[in-house]
C-alpha positions as CSV (number, residue, x, y, z in Angstrom):
1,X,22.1,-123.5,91.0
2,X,19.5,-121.6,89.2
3,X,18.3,-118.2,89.0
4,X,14.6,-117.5,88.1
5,X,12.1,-114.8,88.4
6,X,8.9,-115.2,90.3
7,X,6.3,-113.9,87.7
8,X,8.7,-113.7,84.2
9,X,5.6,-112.1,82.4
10,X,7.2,-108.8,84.2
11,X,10.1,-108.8,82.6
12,X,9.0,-108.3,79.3
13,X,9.0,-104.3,80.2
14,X,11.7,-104.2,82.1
15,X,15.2,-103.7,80.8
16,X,17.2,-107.0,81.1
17,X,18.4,-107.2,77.4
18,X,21.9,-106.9,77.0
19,X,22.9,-104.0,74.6
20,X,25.4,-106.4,72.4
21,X,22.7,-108.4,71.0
22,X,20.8,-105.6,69.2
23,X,24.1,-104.3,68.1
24,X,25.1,-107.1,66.9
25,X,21.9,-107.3,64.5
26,X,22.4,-103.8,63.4
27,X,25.7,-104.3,62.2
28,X,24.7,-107.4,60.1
29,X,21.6,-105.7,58.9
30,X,24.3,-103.4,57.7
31,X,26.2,-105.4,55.5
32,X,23.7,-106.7,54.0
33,X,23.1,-103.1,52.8
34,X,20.3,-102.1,55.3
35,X,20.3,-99.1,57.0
36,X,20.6,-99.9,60.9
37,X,17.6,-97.0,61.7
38,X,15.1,-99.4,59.5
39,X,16.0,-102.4,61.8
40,X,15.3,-100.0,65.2
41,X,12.2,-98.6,64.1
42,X,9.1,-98.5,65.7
43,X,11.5,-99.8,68.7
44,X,11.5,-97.1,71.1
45,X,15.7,-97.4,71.3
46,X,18.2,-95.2,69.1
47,X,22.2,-96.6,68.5
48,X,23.3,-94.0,70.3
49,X,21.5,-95.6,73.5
50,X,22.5,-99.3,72.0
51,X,26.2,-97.6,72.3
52,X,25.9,-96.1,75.9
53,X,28.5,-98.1,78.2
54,X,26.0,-100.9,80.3
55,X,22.8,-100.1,78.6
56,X,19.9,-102.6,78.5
57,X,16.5,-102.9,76.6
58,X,13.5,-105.0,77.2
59,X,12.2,-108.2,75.8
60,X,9.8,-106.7,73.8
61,X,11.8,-104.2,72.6
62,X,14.5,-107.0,71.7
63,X,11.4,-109.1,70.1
64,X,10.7,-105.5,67.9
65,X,14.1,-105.3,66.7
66,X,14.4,-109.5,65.6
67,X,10.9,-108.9,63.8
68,X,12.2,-105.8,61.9
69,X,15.6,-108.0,61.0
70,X,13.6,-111.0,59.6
71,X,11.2,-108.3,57.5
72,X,14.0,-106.8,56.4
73,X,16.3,-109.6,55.4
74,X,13.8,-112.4,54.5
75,X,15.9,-114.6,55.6
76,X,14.3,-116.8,58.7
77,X,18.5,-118.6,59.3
78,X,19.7,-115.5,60.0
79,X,19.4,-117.0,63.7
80,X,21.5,-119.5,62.6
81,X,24.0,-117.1,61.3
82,X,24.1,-115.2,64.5
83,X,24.8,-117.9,66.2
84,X,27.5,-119.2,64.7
85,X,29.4,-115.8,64.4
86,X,29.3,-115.5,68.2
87,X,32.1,-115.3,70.2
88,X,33.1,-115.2,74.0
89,X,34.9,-112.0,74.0
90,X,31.3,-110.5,72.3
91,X,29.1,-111.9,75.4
92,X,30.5,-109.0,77.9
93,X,31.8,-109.9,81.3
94,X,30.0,-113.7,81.3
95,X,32.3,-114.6,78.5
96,X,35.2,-113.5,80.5
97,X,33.9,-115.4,83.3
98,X,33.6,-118.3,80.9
99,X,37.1,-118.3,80.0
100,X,38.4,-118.0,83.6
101,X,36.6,-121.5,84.9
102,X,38.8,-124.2,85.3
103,X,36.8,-126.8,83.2
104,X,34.2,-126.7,81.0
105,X,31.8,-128.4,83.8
106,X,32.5,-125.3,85.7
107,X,31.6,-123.3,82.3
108,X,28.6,-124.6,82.1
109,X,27.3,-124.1,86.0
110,X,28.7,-120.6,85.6
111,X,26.8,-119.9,82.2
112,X,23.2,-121.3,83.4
113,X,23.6,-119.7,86.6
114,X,24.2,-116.2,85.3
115,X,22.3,-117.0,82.0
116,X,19.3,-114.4,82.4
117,X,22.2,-111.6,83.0
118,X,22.6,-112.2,79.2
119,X,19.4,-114.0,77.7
120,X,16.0,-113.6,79.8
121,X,14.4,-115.3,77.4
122,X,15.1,-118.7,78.5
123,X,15.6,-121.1,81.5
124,X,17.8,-124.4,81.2
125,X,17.4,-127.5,82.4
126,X,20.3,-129.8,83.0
127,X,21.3,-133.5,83.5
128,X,23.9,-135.5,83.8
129,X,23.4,-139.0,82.7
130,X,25.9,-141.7,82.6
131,X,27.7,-141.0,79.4
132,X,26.1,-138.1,78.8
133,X,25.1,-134.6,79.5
134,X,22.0,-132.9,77.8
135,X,20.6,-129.5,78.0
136,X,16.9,-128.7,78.0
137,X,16.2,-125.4,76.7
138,X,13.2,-123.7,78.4
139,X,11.4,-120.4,77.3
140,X,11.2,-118.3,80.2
141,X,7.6,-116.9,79.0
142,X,5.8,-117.5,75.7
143,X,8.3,-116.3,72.3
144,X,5.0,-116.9,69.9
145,X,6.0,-116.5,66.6
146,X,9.6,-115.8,67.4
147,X,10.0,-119.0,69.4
148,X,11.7,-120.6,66.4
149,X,14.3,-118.0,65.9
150,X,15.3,-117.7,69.4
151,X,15.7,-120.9,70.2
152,X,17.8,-121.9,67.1
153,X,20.2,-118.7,67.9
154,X,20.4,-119.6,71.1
155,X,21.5,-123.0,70.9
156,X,23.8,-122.4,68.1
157,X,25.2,-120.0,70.1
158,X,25.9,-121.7,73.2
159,X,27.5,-124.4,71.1
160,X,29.6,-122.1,70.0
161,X,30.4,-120.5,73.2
162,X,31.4,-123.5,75.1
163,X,33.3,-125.4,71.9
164,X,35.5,-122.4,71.8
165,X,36.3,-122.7,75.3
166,X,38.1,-126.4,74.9
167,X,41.4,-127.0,73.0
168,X,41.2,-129.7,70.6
169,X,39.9,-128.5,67.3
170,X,36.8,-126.8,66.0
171,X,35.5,-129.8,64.3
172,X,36.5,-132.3,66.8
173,X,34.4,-130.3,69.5
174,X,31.6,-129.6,67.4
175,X,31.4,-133.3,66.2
176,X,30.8,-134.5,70.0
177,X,27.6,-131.8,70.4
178,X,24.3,-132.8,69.7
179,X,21.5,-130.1,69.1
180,X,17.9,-131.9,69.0
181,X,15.2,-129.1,67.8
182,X,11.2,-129.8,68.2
183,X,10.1,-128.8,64.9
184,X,11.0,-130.2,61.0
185,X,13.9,-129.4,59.7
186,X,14.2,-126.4,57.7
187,X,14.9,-125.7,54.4
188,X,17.6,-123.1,55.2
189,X,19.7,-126.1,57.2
190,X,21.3,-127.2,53.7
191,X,23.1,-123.8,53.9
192,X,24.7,-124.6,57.4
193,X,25.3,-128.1,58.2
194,X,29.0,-128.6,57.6
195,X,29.3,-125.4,60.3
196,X,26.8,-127.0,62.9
197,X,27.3,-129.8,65.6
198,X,25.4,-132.6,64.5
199,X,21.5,-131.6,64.3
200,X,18.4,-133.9,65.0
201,X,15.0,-132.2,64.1
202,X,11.0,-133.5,65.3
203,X,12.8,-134.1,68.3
204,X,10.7,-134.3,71.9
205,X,12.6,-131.6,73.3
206,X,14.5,-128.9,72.5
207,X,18.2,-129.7,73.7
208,X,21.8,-129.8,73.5
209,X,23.6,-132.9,75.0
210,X,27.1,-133.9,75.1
211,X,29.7,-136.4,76.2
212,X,29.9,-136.5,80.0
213,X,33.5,-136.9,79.8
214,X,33.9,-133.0,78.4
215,X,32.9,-131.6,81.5
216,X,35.9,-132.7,83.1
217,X,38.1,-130.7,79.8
218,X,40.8,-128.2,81.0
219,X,39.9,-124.6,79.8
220,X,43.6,-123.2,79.1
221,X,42.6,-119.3,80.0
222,X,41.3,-120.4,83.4
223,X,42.4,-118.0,86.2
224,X,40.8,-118.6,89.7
225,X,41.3,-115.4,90.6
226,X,39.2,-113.9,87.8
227,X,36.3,-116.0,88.1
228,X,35.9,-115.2,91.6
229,X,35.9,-111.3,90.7
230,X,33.2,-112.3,87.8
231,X,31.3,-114.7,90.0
232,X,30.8,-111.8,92.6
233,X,30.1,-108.9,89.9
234,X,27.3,-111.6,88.2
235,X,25.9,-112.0,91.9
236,X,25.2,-107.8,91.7
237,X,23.9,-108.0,88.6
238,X,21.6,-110.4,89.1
239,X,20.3,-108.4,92.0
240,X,20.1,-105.3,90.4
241,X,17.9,-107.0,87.7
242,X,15.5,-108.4,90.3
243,X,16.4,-112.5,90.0
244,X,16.5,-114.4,93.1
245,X,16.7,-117.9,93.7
246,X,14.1,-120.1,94.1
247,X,13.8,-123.5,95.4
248,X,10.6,-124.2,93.6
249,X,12.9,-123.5,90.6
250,X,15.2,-125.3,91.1
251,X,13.3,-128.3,91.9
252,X,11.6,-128.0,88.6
253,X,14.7,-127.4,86.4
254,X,16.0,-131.0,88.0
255,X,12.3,-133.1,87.2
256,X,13.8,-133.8,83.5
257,X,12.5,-137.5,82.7
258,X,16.0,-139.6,81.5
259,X,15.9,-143.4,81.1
260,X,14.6,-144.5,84.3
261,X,12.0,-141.7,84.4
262,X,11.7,-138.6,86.7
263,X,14.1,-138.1,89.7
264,X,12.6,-139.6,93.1
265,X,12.0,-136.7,95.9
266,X,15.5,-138.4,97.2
267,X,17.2,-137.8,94.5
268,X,16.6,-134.1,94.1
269,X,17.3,-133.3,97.6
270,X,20.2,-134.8,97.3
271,X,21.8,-132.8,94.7
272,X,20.6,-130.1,96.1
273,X,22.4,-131.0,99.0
274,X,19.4,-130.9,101.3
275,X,17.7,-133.8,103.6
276,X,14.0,-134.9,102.2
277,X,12.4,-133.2,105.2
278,X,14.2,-129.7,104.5
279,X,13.5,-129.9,101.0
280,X,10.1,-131.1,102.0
281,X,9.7,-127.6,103.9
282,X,11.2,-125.2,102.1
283,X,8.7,-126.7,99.7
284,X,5.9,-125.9,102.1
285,X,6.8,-123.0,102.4
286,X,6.4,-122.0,98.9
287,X,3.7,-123.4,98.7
288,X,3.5,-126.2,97.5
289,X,5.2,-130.0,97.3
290,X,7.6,-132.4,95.2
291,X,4.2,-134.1,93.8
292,X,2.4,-131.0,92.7
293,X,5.5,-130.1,91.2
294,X,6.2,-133.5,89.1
295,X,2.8,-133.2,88.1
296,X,3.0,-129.3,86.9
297,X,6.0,-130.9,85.1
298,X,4.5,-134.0,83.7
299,X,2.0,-132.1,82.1
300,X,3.8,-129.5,80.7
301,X,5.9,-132.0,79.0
302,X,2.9,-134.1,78.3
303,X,1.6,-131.1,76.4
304,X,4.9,-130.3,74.4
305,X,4.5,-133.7,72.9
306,X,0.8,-134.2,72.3
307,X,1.4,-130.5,70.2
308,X,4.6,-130.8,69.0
309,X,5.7,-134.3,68.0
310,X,3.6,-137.2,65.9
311,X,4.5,-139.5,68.9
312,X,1.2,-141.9,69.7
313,X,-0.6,-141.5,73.2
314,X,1.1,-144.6,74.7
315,X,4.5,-143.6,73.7
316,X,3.8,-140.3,75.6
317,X,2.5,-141.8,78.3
318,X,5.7,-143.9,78.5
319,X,8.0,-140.8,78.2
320,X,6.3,-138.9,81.1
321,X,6.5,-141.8,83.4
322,X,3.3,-144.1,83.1
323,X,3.3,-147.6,82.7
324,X,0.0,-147.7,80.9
325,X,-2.3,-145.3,78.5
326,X,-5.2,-146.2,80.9
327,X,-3.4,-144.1,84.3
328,X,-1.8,-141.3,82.0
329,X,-4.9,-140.5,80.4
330,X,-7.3,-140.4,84.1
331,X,-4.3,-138.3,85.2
332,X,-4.3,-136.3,82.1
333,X,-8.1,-135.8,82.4
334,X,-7.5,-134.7,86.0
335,X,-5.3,-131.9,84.9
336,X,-6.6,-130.6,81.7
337,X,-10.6,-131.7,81.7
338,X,-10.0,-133.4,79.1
339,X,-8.3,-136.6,77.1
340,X,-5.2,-136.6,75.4
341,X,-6.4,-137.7,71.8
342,X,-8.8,-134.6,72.7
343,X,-6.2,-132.3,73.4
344,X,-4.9,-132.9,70.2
């Protein structure tokens, strides 16, 4: 189940920001020596709001206070560092609903649906492939210049997160994550990569994957009886903040191409539990149809790697589904106006 919102361009003014993350930043601005009023100004927001119980600030102010941070420190893997000093307790009443799951399957469901309750800066994608499960990490509107730093905080983090949830050990955990970024690798990972699941950079996607098998993992601090109260507070919250749930959404969130391409229209309805013709409807009547939507999704994908990766055209064609170069580039050309070796 996913939430999303209809037009996310909105919610860069309105105030769906948890107040921990900002206060978080101040307070290791702070010992690094800088004073917590130079990383909030020009911000619009004072501590003593950050401090106020259940207090929220907007994207943009959020994106203010990360740009002051990085001016201030210099130091472009301080995402990294926040990241890995995360912790459940810190991530307010979804970390507590975390803990309460019985599994770490049920973790996970719980985390991406409540996810914009935390972080509205990204949707997830996820799939569960034979041995494996993997992640893909979505911005939920443009990040420009900060889409770096928010993605490799936020991946970090939810490796973190849902490491600490499982008992074996720290390392044995964190050896059985994967995180794949899209860009090269940066100079600052030196610094960081005996603390970090195993990392994979120039990658076609920006993702976390891990064995299957860990989804069935106990989580020791699970209490039923918690999670429902949780479950049904994160249902309010999500209301008051405007998200709804959308089948267009969802549909899009399960087009992920895997090894034998995207899912068919039968395969989506049935993991979302519907018949063809209902999904088929409830389709309609948003709108618009399974086809349009694999196409929407073909060429956004299509895009991320003609822009993002050295990968030639006919190895993109194959990795959005097209048997030759000759079909992907007329149905490129029908999208865009263009070819792909133009595009690029």
């Amino acid at each position: 189940m996913v939430s999303s919102v209809p037009d996310p361009t909105r919610q860069l003014n309105k105030a769906t920001v948890s107040s921990a993350y900002p206060l978080f930043m101040l307070m290791l601005a702070e010992e690094r020596g800088i004073a917590g009023e130079d990383i909030l100004a020009g911000t619009g927001v004072t501590r003593a709001q950050l401090e106020s119980p259940n207090v929220r600030i907007t994207p943009l102010q959020q994106a203010a206070i990360v740009f002051n941070l990085l001016g201030a420190t210099n130091d472009p893997a301080i995402a990294i560092e926040i990241g890995l000093r995360s912790s459940l307790t810190k991530s307010g009443l979804i970390g507590f609903g975390l803990m309460s799951c019985a599994t770490l399957g049920e973790a996970v469901e719980l985390g991406i649906r409540y996810l914009p309750t935390r972080v509205p800066f990204f949707s997830v994608r996820l799939a569960r492939l034979e041995q494996s499960v993997q992640i893909d990490v979505l911005e939920a509107f443009p990040l420009g210049r900060l889409r770096q730093f928010g993605v490799e905080n936020f991946m970090v983090e939810t490796a973190i997160l849902f490491n600490s949830l499982l008992t074996p050990s720290r390392d044995e955990t964190m050896g059985r994550t994967e995180l794949h970024f899209e860009w090269p690798q940066p100079a600052y990972f030196e610094r960081y990569r005996e603390r970090l699941p195993r990392c994979h950079f120039d990658a076609p996607a920006n993702q976390i994957r891990f064995d299957a098998a860990r989804l069935d993992e106990p989580i020791l601090t699970a209490n039923a009886q918690t999670a429902q109260m949780i479950v049904q507070q994160c249902d309010e919250e999500l209301a008051r903040l405007g998200y709804v749930e959308s089948v267009v959404e969802r549909v899009r969130n399960l087009l992920i191409c895997g090894g034998d391409g995207y899912p068919s229209l039968d395969q989506v309805a049935r993991e979302l539990h519907l018949s063809e013709r209902t999904l088929k409807r409830k389709l309609s009547d948003c709108g618009t149809t399974y086809s349009a939507l694999l196409d929407e999704i073909r060429l956004r994908d299509a895009l991320r790697l003609l822009e993002g990766t050295q990968l030639s055209v006919d190895e993109i064609a194959a990795r959005v589904g097209y048997t030759d170069r000759a079909n992907f580039s007329r149905a490129f050309k029908r999208w865009t106006g263009t070819t792909p070796s133009r595009r690029r």
